[in-house]
C-alpha positions in Angstrom: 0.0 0.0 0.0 1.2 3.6 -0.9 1.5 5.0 2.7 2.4 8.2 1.2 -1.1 8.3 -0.1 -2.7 7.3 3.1 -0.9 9.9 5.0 -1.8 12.8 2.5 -5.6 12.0 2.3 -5.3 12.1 6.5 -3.7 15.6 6.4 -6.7 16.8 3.9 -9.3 15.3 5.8 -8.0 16.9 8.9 -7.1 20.1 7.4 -11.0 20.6 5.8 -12.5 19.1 8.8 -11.0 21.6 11.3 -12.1 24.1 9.0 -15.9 23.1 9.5 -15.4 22.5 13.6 -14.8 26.0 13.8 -17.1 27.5 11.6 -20.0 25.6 10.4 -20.5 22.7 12.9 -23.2 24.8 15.1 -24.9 26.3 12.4 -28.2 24.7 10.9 -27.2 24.2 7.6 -27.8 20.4 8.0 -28.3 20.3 4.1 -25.5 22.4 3.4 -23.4 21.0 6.5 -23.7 17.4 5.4 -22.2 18.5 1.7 -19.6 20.0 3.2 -18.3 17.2 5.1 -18.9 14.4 2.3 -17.2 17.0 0.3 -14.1 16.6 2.4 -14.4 12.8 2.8 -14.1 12.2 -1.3 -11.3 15.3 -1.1 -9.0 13.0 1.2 -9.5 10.1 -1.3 -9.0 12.3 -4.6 -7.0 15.6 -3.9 -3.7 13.3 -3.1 -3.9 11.7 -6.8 -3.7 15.3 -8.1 -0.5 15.9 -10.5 0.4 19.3 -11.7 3.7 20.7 -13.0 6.0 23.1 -10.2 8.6 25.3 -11.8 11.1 27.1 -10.4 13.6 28.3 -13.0 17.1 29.5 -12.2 19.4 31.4 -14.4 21.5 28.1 -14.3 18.3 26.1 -15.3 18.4 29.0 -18.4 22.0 28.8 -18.9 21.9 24.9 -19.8 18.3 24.0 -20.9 19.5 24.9 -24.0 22.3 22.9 -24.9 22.2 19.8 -22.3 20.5 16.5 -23.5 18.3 14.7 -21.0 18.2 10.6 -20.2 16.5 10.0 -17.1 18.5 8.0 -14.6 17.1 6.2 -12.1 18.1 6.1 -8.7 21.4 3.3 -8.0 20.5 0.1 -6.7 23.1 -1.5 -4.3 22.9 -5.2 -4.4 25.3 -7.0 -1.7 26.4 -10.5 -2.2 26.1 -11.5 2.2 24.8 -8.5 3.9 21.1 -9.3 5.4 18.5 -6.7 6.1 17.6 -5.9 9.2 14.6 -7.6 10.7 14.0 -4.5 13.1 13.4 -1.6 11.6 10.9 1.5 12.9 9.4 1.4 9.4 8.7 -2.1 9.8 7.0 -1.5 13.3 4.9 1.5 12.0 3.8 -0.7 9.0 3.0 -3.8 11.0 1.1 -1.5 13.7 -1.1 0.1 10.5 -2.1 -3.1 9.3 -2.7 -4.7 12.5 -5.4 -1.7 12.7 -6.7 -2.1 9.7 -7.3 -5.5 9.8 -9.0 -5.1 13.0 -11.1 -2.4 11.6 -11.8 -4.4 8.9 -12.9 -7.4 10.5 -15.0 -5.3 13.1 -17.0 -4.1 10.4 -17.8 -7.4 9.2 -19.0 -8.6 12.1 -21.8 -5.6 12.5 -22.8 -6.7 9.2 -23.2 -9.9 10.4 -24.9 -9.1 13.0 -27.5 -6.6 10.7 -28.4 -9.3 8.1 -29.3 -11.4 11.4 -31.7 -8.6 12.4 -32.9 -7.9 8.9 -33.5 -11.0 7.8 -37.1 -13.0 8.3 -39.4 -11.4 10.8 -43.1 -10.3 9.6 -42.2 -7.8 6.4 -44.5 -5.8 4.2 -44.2 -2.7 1.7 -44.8 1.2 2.9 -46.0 3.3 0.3 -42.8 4.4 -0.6 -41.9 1.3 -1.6 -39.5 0.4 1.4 -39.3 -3.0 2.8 -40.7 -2.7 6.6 -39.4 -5.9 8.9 -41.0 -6.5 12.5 -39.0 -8.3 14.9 -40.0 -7.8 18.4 -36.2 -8.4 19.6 -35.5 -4.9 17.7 -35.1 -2.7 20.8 -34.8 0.5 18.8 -35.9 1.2 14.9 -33.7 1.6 12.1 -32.8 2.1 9.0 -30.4 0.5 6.7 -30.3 1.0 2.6 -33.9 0.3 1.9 -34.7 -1.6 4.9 -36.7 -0.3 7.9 -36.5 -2.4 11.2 -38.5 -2.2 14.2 -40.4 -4.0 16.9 -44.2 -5.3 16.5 -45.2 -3.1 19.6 -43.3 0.2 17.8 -45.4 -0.6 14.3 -48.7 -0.7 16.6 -48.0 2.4 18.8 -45.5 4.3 17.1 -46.0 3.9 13.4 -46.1 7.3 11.5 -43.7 8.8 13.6 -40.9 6.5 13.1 -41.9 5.7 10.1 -41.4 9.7 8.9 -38.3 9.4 10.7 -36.5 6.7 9.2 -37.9 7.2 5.7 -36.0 10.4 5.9 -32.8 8.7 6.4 -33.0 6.6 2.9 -34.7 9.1 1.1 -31.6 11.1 2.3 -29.4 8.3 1.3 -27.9 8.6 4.8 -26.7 4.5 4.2 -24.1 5.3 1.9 -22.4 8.6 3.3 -22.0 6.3 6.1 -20.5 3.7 3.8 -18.3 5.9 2.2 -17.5 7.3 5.5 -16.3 3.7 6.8 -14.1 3.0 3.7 -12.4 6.2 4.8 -12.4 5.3 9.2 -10.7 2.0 8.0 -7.8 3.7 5.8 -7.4 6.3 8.1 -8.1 4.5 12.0 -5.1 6.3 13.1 -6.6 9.3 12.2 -8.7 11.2 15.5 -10.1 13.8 13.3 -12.3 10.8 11.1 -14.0 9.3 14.3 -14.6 13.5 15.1 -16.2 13.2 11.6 -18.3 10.5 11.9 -19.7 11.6 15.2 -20.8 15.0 13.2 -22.1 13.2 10.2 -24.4 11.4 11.7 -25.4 13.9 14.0 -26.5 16.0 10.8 -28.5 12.8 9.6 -30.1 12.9 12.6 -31.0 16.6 12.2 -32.4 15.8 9.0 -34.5 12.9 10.1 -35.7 14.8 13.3 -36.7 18.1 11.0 -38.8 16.0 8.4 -41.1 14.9 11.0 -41.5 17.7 13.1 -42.4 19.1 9.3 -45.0 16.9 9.0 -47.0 18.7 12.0 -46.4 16.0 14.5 -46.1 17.4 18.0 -42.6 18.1 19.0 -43.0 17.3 22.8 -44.5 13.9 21.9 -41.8 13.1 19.5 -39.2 14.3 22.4 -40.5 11.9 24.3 -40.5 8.8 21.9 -36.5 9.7 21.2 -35.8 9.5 25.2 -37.9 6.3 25.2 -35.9 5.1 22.4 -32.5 5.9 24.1 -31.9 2.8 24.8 -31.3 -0.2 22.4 -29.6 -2.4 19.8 -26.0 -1.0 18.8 -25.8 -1.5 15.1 -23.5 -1.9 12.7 -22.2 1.7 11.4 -24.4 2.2 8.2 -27.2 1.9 9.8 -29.3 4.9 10.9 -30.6 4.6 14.0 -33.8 6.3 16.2 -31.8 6.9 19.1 -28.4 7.6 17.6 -26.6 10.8 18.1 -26.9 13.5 21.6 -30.4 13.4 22.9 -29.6 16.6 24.5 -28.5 18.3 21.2 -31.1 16.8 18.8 -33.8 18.6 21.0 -32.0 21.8 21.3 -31.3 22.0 17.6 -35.1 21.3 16.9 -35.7 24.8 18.8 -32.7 26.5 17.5 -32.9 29.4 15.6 -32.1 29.1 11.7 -29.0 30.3 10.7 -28.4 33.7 8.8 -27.6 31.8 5.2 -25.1 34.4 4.8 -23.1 32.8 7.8 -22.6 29.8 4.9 -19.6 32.2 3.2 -17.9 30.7 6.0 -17.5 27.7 4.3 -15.9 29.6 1.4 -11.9 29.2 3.9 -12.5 25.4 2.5 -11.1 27.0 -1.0 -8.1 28.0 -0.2 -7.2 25.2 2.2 -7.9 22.6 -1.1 -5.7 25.1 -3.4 -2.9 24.5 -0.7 -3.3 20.8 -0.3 -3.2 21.0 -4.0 -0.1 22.7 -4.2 1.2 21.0 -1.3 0.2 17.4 -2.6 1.1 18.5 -6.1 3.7 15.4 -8.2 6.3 17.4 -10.6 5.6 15.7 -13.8 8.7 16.7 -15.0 11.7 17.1 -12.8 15.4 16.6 -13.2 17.9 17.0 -10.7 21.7 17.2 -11.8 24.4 18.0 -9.6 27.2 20.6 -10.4 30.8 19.8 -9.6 32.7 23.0 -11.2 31.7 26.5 -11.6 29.0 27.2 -13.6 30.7 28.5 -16.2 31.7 24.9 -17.2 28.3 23.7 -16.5 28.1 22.2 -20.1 30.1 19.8 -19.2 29.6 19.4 -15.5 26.2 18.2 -15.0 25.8 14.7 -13.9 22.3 13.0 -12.7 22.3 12.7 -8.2 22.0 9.7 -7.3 19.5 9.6 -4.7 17.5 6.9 -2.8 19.3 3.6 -2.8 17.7 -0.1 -2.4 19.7 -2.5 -1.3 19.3 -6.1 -1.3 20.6 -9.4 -0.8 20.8 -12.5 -2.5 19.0 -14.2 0.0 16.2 -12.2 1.1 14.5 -8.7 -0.4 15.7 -5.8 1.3 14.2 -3.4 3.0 14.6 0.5 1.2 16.7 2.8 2.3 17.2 6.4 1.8 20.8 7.3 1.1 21.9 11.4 0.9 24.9 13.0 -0.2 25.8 16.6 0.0 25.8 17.8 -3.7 28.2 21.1 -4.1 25.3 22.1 -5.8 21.9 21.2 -6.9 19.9 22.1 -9.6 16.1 21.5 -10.3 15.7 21.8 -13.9 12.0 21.6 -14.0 11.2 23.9 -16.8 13.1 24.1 -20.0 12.0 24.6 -23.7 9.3 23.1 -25.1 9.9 20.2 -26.4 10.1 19.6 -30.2 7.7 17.6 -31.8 9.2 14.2 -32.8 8.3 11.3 -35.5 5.4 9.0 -34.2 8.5 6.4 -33.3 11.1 8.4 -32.1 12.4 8.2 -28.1 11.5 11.7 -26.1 14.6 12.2 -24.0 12.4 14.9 -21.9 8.9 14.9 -22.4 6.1 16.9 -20.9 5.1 13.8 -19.0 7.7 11.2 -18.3 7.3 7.5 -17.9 6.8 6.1 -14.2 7.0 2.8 -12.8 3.3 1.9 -11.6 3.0 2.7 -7.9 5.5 4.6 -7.9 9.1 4.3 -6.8 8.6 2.3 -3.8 6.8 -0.1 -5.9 9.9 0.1 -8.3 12.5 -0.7 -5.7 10.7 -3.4 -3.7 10.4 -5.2 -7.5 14.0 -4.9 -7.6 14.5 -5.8 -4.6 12.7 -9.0 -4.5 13.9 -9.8 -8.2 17.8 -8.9 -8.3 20.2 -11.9 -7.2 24.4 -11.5 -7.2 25.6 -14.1 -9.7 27.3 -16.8 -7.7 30.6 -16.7 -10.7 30.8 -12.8 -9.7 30.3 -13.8 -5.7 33.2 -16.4 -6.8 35.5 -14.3 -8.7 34.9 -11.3 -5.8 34.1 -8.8 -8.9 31.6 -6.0 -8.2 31.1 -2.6 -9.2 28.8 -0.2 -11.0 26.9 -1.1 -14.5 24.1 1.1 -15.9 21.5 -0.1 -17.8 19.7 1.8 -20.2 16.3 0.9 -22.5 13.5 2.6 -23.6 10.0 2.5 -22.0 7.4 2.1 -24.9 3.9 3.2 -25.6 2.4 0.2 -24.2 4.1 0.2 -20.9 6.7 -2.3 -22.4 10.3 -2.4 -22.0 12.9 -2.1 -25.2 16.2 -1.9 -26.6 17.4 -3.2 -23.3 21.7 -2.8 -23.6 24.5 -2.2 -21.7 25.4 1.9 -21.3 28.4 1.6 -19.1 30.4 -1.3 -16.9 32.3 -0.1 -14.4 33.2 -3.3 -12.2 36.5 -4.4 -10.7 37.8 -7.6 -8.5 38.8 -6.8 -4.9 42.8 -6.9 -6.1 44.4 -6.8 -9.0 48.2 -7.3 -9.8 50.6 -8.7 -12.5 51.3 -12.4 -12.8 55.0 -11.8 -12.4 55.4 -15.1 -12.6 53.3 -15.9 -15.8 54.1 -16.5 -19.3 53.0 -12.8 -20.2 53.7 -10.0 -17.4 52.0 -7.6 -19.3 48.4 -9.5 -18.7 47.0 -8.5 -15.4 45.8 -11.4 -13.5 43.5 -10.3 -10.4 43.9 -12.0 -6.6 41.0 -14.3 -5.5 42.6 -15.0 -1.9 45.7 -15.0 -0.3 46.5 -17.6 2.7 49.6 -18.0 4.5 51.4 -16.7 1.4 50.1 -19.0 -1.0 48.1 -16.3 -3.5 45.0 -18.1 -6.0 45.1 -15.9 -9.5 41.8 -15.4 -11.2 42.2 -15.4 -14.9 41.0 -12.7 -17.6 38.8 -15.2 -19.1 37.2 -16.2 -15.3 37.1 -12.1 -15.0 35.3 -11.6 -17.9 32.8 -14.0 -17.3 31.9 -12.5 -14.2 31.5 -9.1 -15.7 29.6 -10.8 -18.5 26.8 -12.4 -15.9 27.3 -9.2 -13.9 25.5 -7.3 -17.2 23.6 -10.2 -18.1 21.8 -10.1 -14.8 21.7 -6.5 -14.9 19.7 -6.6 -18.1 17.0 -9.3 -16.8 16.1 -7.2 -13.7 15.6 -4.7 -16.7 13.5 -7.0 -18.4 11.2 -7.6 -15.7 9.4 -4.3 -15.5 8.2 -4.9 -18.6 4.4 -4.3 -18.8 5.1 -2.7 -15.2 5.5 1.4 -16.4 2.7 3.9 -17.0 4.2 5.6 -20.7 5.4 9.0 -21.1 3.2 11.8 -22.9 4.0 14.7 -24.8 1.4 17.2 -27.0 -1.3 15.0 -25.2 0.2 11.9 -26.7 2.5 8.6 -25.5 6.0 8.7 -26.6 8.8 6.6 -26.1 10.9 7.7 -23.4 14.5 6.3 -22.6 15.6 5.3 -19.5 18.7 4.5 -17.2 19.3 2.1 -14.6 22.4 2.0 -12.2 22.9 -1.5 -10.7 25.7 -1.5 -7.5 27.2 -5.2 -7.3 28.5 -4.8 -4.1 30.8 -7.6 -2.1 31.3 -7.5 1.6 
């Protein structure tokens, strides 16, 4: 699960709900209240998903937009031949503790369910005029309403009928049942969150309002219908959809039926909830196009200074996946070239180097790196041979999602020692040291070393291959392009 999702629809949910505790929560706009805070439940789902472009140009950015060609480079992967990730890690703890709640949550929810379609189901049922399914079961303490169903005791139907009956036909006409349900998919991603429970405490509150309005509309007495909700304070608790008689403050629901109405121009309150989404917009906002290149002279050489940072690093053993770690340098100097010239239009086939949309690995880059991680392996000829080192990968992501042109863009690998076979029938070959023990030194030959380079790349190139199918495609002018890619792989020996 993306928990960077999860914590950014918490942060808008609280930010919007705060917003309506402080200004709209006493008013009665139930109507107008309930909007606002189903509005905020679908903006904690949706606003995180939201991608627009940041810019921040720099007279570097200017300087070398121009003449600097762009391949995006991943981030390095590190894989070590015997290192072993740590079992105990605080972002293993946090992760375990949010699905231990969730799963709890989860399962709590089904049981109410279970225990509604026990209450629901056969009893004496018949049709009300609005075409509602009424059920009488004289174990049902207190009425209800769930979806289209309307539950309540014998005695209730006999004595009670029309009031309840208002009542709860309010809360589906309403539709109450599913801002509940869409309010529980939202408790269970977010039971960490105190703000939600707040939520759901107001919400139904409102639907209570709403209920409690419609009959008092209908000319019943108020006193008489005050005193059916305090006999009816007592009885089943349901499962959280369901909209019950006595549910919500006794003690508010009658003060709010004698409450003045509210000036409707006390409802521009609600118009703080604009800028607070425009911020979490910003805020939340995923560059679509952002390079970041590091600058190691001055920037009058920057033409030939700028090299891709290498920034969050996975590593990963041969054993067992890895657990992701971030890894930061100090760069002398960083620079965020996320806006250059537009790019220029390109044959239906040819690779975008920098388009207006780039190509992403689906779910991200923590989805990227725990692929890798449970995919890579350290050939056991380069474990053998003690060669490791640096080899970039580079292919081309296609329309289709697909992975391409898959080839080798640089090999950078080494043994742990090298030195010259004095002793062998050509000094000028160098021969490299696999062990030395009590004097007696093992040579590795040039053909055993190039082997292990060879499944070094080889394996490089598979791990490659296996993200085929895997990336969302680039776009530019509204259409996919081709966009190439490349890959550092860190063969790392311990």
């Amino acid at each position: 699960m993306n928990f960077e999702f999860i914590l950014k629809s918490a942060l808008t949910l609280s930010l919007l709900y705060t917003l309506f505790f402080f200004f709209l929560r006493k008013e009665t706009f139930h109507r107008f209240n309930r909007v606002c805070l189903l509005f905020t439940l679908v903006a904690s789902l949706l606003l995180p998903f939201v991608h627009i472009t940041t810019s921040h140009p720099t007279a570097v950015n200017q300087a070398v937009a121009a003449s600097t060609t762009y391949i995006t480079t991943l981030p390095a992967i590190v894989v070590t031949a015997e290192s072993k990730a740590p079992l105990f890690t605080w972002s293993n703890v946090l992760t375990g503790i949010y699905w231990t709640g969730l799963c709890i949550m989860l399962l709590y929810l089904i049981l109410q369910i279970i225990q509604t379609y026990q209450l629901i189901k056969g009893g004496l049922r018949h049709t009300d005029q609005n075409g509602n399914t009424v059920i009488l079961k004289d174990e049902v303490k207190s009425p209800f309403s769930i979806f289209h169903y309307i539950v309540m005791s014998v005695e209730d139907y006999e004595n009670q009928r029309h009031n309840i009956l208002t009542h709860e036909q309010e809360h589906i006409r309403m539709g109450h049942s599913y801002d509940l349900l869409l309010l529980q998919v939202v408790k269970i991603l977010q039971w960490f969150n105190p703000f939600v429970w707040l939520m759901e405490n107001d919400l139904k509150a409102i639907h209570e309002y709403q209920a409690d309005e419609a009959v008092i509309n209908q000319g019943i007495d108020a006193k008489q219908y005050q005193q059916l909700l305090v006999v009816k304070a007592v009885g089943n608790r349901l499962q959280p959809f369901a909209n019950n008689l006595r549910r919500g403050s006794l003690k508010k629901r009658i003060i709010m039926m004698y409450q003045k109405k509210s000036n409707r121009w006390l409802m521009l309150k609600a118009v703080a909830i604009l800028p607070v989404t425009c911020f979490a917009i910003y805020a939340f906002a995923t560059p679509e196009s952002k390079v970041v290149e590091k600058l190691r002279t001055q920037v009058a050489a920057v033409e030939q200074s700028i090299k891709n940072v290498e920034a969050p690093v996975v590593e990963e053993t041969v054993e067992e996946p890895v657990v992701v770690e971030e890894q930061t340098t100090e760069p002398e100097m960083e620079i965020v070239a996320d806006e250059t010239p537009e790019p220029v239009a390109a044959p239906n086939d040819s690779i975008i180097d920098r388009p207006e949309k780039n190509a992403k690995f689906k779910g991200g880059d923590e989805a990227m790196y725990r692929h890798i991680s449970e995919t890579v392996k350290y050939p056991e000829i380069a474990k053998e041979c003690e060669v490791q080192g640096r080899i970039r990968v580079s292919f081309v992501v296609e329309k289709d999602g697909t992975v391409s042109d898959v080839k080798i863009a640089s090999n950078k690998t080494s043994a742990k020692e090298e030195v010259r076979d004095a002793e062998g029938e050509d000094p000028n070959v160098i021969v490299v040291a696999r062990a030395q023990k009590e004097g007696d030194t093992q040579y590795l030959t040039r053909a055993e070393y190039n082997t292990a380079c060879k499944a070094l790349e080889e394996e490089a190139k598979r791990v490659v291959l296996t993200t085929s199918g895997k990336w969302e495609p680039g776009e530019n002018n509204g259409q996919k392009v081709r966009c190439r890619f490349q890959m550092p792989l860190v063969f790392r020996l311990n």
